[in-house]
N, CA, C and O atoms as a MOPAC input file, in Angstrom:
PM7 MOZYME 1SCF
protein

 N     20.59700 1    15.11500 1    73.15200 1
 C     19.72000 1    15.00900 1    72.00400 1
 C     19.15600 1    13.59300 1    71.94500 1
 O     19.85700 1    12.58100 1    71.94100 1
 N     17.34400 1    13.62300 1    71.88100 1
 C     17.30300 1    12.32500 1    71.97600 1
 C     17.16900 1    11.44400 1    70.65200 1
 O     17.64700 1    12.24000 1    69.84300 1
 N     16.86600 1    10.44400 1    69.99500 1
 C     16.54700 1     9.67800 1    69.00400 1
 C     15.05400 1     9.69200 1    68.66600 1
 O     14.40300 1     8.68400 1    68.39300 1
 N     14.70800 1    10.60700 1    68.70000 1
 C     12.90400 1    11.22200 1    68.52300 1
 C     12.63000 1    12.86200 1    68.22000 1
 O     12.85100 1    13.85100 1    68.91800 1
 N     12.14200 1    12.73600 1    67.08300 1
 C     12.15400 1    14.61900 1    67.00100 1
 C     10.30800 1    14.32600 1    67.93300 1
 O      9.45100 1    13.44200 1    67.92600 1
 N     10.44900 1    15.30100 1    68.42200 1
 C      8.79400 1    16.25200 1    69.06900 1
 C      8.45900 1    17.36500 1    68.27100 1
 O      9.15700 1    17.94400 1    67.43900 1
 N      7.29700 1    17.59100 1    68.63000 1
 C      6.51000 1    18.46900 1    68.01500 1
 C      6.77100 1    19.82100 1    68.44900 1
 O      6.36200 1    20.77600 1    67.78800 1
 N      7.39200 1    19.95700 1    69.46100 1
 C      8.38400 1    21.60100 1    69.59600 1
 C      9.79000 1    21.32800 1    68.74000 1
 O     10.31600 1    22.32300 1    68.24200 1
 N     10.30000 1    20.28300 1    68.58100 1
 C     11.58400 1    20.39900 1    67.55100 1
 C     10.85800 1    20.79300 1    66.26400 1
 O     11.11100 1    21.87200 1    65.72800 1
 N      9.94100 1    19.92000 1    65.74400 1
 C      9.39800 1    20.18500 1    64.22100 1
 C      9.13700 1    21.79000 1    64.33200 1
 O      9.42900 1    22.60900 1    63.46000 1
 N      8.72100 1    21.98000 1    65.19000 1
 C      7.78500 1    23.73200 1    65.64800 1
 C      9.12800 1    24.65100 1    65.13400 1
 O      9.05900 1    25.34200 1    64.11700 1
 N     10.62100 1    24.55000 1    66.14900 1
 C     11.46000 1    25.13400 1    65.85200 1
 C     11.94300 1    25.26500 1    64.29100 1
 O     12.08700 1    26.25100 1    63.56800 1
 N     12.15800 1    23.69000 1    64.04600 1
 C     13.26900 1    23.25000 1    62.45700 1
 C     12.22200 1    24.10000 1    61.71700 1
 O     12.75500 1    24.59800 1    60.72500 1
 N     10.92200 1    24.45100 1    61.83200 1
 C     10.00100 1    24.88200 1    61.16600 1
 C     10.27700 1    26.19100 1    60.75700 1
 O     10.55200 1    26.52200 1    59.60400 1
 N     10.18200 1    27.08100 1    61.93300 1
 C     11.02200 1    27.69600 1    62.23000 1
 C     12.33600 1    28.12200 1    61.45000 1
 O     12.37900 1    29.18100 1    60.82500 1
 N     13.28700 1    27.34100 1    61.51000 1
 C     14.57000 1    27.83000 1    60.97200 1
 C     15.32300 1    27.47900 1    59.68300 1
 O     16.37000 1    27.87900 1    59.17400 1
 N     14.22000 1    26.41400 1    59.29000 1
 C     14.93100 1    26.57400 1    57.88900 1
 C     13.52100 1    26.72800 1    56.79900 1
 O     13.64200 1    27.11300 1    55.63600 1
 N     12.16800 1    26.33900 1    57.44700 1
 C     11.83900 1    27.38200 1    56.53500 1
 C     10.94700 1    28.83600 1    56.60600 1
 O     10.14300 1    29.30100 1    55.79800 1
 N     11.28900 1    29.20200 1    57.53000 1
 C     10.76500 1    30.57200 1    57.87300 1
 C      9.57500 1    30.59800 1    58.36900 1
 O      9.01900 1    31.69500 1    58.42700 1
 N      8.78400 1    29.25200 1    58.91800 1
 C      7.24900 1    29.72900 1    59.27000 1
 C      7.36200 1    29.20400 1    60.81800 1
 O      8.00800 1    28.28200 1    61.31500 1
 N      6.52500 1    30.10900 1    61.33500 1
 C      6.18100 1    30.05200 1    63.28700 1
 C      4.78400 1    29.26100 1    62.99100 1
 O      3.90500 1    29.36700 1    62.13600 1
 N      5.03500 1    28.31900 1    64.24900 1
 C      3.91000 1    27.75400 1    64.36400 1
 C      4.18200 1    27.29500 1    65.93600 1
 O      4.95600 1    26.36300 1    66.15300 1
 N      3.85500 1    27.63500 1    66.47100 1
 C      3.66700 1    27.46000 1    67.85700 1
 C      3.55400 1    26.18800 1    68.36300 1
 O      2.50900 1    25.60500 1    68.07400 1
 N      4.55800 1    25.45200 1    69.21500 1
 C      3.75100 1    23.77600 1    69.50400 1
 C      2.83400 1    23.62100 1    69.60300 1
 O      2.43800 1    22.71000 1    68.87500 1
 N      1.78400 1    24.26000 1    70.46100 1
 C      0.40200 1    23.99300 1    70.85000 1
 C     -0.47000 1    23.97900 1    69.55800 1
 O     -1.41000 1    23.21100 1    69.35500 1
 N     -0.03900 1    24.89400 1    68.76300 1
 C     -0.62000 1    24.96100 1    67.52000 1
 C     -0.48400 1    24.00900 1    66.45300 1
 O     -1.25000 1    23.91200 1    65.49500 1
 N      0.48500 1    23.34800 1    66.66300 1
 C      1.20600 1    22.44100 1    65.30000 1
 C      0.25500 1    21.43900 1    66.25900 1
 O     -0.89600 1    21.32500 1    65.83600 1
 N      0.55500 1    20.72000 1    67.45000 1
 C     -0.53800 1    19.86100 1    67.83800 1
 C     -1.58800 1    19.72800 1    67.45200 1
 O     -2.04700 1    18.65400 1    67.06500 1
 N     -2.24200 1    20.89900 1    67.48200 1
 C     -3.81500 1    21.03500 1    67.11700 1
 C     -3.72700 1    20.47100 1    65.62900 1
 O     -4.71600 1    19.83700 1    65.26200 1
 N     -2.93800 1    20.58000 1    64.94600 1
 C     -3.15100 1    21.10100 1    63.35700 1
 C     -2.32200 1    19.70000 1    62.87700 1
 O     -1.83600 1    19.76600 1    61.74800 1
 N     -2.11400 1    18.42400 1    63.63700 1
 C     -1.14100 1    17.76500 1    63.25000 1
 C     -1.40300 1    16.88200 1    62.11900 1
 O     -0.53700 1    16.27600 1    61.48800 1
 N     -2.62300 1    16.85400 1    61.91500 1
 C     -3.05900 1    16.20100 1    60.24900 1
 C     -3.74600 1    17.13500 1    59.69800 1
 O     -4.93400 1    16.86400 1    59.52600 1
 N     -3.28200 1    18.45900 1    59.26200 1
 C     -3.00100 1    19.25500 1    58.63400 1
 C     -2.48100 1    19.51100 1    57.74300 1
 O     -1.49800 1    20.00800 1    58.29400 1
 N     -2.16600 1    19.65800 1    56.13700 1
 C     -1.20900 1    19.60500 1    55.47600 1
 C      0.28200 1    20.96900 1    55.87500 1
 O      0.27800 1    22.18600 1    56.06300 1
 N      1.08200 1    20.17800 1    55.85200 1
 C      2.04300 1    21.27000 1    55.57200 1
 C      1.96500 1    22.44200 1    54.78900 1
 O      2.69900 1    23.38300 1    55.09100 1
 N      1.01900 1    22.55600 1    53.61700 1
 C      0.91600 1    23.48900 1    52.93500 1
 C     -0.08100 1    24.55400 1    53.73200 1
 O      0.37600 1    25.67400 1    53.96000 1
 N     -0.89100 1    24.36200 1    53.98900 1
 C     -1.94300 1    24.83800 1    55.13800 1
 C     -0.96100 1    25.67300 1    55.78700 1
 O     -0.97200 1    26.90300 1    55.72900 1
 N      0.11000 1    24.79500 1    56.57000 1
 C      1.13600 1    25.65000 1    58.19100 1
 C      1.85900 1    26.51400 1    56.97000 1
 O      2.87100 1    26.87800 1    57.56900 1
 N      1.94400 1    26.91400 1    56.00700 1
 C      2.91300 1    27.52200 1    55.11300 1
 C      4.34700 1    26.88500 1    54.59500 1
 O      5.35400 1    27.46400 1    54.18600 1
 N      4.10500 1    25.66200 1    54.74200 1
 C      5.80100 1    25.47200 1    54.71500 1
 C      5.78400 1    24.50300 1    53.28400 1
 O      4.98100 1    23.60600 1    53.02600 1
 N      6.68000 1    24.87500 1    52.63200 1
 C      6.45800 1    24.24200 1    50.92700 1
 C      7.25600 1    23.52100 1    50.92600 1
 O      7.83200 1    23.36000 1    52.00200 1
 N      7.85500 1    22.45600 1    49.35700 1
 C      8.30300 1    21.60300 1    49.65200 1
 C      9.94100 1    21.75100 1    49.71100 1
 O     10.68800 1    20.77300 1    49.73600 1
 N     10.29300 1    22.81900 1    49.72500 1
 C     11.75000 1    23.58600 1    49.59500 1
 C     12.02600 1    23.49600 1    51.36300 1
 O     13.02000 1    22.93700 1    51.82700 1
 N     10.79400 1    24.25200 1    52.34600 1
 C     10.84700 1    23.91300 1    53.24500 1
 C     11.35800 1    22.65300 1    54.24600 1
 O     12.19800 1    22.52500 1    55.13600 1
 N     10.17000 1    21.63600 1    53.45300 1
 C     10.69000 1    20.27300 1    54.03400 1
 C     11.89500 1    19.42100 1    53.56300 1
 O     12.32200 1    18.37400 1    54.05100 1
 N     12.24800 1    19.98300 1    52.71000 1
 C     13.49500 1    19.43900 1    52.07900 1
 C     15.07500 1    20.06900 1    52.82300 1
 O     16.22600 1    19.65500 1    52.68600 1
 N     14.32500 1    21.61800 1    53.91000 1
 C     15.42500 1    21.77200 1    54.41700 1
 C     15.38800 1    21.45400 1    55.62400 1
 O     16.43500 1    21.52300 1    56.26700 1
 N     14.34400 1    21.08100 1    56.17100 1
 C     13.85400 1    20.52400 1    57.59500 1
 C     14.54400 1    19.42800 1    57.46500 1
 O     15.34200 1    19.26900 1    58.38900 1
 N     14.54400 1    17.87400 1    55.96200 1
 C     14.95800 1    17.11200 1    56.47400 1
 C     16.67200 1    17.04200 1    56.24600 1
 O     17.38300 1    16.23100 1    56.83900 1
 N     17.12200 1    17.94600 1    55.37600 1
 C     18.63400 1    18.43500 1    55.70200 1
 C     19.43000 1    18.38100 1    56.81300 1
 O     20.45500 1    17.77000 1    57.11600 1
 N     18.44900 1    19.45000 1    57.53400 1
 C     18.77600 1    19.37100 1    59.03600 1
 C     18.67300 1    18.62000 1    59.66800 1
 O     19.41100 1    18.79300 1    60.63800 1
 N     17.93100 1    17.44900 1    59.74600 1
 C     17.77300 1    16.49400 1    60.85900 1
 C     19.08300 1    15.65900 1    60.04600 1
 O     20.08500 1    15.38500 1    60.70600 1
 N     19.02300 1    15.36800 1    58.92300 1
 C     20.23300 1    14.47600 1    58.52100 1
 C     21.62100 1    15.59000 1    59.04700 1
 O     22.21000 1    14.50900 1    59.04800 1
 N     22.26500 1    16.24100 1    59.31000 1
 C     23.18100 1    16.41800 1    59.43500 1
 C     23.27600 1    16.92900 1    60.94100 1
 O     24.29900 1    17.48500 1    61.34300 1
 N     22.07700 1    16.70200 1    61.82200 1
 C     22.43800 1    16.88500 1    63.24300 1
 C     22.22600 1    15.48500 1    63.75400 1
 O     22.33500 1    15.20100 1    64.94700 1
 N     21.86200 1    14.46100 1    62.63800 1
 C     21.76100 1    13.13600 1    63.60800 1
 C     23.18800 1    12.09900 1    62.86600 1
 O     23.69100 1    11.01700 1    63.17000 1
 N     23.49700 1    13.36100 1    61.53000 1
 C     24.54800 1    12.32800 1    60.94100 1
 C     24.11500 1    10.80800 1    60.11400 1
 O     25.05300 1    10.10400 1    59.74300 1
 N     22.72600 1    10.35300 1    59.85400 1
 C     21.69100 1     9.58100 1    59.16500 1
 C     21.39600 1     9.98400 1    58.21500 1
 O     21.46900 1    11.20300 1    58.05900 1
 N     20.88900 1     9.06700 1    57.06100 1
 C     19.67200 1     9.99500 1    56.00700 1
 C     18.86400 1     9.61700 1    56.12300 1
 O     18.70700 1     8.40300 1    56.25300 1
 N     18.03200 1    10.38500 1    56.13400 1
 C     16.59900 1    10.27400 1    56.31700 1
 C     15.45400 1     9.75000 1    55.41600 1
 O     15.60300 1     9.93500 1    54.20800 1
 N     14.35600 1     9.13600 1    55.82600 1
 C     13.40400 1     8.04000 1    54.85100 1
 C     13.54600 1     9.51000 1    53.53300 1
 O     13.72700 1    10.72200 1    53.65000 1
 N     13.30000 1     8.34800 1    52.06000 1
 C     13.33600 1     9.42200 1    50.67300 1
 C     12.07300 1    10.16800 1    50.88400 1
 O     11.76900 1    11.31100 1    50.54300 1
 N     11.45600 1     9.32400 1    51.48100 1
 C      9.50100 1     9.96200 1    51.41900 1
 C      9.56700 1    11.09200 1    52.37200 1
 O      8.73900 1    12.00100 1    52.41600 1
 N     10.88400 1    10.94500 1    53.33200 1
 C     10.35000 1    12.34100 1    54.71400 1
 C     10.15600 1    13.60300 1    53.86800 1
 O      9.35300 1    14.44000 1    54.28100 1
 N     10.73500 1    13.79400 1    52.86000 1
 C     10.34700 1    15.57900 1    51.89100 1
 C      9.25500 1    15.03200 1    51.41200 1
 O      9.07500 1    15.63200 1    50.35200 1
 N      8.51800 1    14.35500 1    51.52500 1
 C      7.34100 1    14.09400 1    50.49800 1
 C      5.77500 1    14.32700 1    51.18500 1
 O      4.70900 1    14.67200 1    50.67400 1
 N      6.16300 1    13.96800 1    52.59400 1
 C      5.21300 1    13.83200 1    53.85600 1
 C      4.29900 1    15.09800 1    53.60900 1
 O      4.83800 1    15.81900 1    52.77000 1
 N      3.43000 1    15.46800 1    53.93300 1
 C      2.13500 1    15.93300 1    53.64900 1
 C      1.62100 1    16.44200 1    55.21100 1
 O      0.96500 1    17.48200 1    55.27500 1
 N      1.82000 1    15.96200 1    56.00400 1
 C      1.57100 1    16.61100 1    57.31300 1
 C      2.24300 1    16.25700 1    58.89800 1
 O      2.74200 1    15.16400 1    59.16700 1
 N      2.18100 1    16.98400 1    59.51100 1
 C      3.52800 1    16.53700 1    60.64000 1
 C      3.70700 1    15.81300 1    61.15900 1
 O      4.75800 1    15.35900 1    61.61200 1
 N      1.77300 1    15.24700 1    61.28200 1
 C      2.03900 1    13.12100 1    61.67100 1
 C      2.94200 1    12.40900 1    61.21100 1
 O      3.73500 1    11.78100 1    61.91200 1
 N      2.92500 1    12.42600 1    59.75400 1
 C      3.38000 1    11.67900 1    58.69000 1
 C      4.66700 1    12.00200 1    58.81100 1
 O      5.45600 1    11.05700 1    58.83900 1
 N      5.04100 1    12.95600 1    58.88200 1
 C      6.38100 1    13.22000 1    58.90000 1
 C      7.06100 1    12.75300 1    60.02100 1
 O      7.92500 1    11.88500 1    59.89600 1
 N      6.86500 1    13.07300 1    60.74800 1
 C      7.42100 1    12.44900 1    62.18000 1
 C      7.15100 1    11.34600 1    62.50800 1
 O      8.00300 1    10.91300 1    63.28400 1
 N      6.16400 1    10.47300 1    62.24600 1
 C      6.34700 1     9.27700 1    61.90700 1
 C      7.68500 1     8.39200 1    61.49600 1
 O      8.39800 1     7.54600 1    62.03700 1
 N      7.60400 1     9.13000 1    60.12900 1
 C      8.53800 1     8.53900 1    59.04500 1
 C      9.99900 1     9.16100 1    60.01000 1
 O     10.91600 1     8.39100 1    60.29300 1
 N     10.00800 1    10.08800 1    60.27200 1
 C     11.63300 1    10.38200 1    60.36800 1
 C     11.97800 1     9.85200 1    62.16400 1
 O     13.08700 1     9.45700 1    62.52300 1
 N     10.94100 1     9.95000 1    62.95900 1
 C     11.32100 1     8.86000 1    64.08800 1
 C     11.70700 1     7.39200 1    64.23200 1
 O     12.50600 1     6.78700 1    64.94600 1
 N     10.39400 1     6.87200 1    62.79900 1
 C     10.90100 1     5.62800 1    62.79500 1
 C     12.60900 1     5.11800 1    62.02300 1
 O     13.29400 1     4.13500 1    62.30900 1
 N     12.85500 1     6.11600 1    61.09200 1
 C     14.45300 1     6.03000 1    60.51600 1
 C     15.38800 1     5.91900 1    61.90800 1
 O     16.21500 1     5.05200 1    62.18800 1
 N     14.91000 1     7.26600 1    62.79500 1
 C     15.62800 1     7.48700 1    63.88800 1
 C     15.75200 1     6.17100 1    64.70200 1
 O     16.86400 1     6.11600 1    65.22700 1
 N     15.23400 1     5.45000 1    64.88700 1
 C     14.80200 1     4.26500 1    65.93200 1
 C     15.65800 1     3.01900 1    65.45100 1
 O     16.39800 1     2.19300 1    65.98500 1
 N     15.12900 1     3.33100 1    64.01000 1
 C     16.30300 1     2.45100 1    63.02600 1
 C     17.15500 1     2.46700 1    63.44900 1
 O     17.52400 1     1.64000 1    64.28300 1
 N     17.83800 1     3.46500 1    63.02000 1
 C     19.77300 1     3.85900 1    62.82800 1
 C     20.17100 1     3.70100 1    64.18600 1
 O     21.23200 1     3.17200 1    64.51800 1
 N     19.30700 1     4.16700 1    64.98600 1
 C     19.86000 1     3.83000 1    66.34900 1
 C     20.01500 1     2.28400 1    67.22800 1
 O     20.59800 1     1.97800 1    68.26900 1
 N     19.29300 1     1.61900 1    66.36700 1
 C     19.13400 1     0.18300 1    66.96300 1
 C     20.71500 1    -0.45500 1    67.08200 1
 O     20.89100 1    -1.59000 1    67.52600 1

């Protein structure tokens, strides 16, 4: 597991905790996109960033549930990642 989520991890976590498919190629295309757009609400991202906190064992930036589209988000939760790992 590396210290960087990708845009097929977001695709999956998307996926599994909050119920919406979005295909990598697709989330690429769509990456300043709002989250609300890909279907995923803020219950969603609040369990997306659940999950990354308890598979990296970190907590994650307060703003990552707040993020607005998957740039932003992954932004924010790579750069925590880069953090904690330093």
């Amino acid at each position: 597991m590396s210290e960087h989520i990708t845009v097929e991890e977001l695709s999956e976590l998307m996926k599994k905790c909050a119920g919406v498919t979005v295909a990598p190629p697709e989330l690429q295309q769509q990456y300043e996109a709002g989250f609300d757009t890909l279907g995923v609400d803020s219950l969603g991202l609040l369990g997306i960033v659940g999950e990354l906190e308890n598979r990296y064992g970190t907590p994650m930036p307060p703003d990552a549930e707040r993020c607005k589209t998957p740039r932003q988000f992954l932004d924010q939760v790579n750069g925590a990642l880069m953090t904690a790992g330093a």
